[in-house]
N, C-alpha and C positions, 0 to 999 in steps of 0.2 A: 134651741133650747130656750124656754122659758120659765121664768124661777118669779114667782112674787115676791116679796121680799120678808111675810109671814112664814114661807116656805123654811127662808133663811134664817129665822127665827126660830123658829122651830126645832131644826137641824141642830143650830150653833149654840144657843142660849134657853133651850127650855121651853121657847115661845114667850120671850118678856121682850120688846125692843130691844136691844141694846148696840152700841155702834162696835162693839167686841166683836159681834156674831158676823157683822157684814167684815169685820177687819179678816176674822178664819178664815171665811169664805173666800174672801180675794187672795191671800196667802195659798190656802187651798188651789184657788185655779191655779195661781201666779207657778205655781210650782211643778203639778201636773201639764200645764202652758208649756215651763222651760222646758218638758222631754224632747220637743218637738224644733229641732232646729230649723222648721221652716216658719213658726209664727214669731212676731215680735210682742212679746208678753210684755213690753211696757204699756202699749199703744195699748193692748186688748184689756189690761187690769183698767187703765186709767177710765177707759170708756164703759167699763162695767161699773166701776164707782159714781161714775157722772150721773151714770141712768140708773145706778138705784137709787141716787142721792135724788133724783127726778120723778121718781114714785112715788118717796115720801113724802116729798112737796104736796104733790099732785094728786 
């Protein structure tokens, strides 16, 4: 899966930046994640935050 981070924007916030819209969206995985008692949604939230936080830079 691949998500730009406009994507996220979009979805969560109207299309304005805002760090609300990436917080839903991780909530959102983080949550749909926990169904699944074979991944560990800390590991996979954290590293989705690092690498969107790595877009914006970039």
């Amino acid at each position: 899966m691949l998500l730009l981070p406009s994507q996220i924007y979009n979805e969560y916030s109207s299309g304005m930046r805002d760090a609300t819209a990436i917080k839903h969206f991780l909530r959102m995985f983080y949550v749909r994640a926990g169904l699944d008692p074979d991944l560990d949604t800390q590991d996979i939230v954290c590293f989705l935050a690092m690498r969107l936080m790595m877009l914006e830079i970039g």
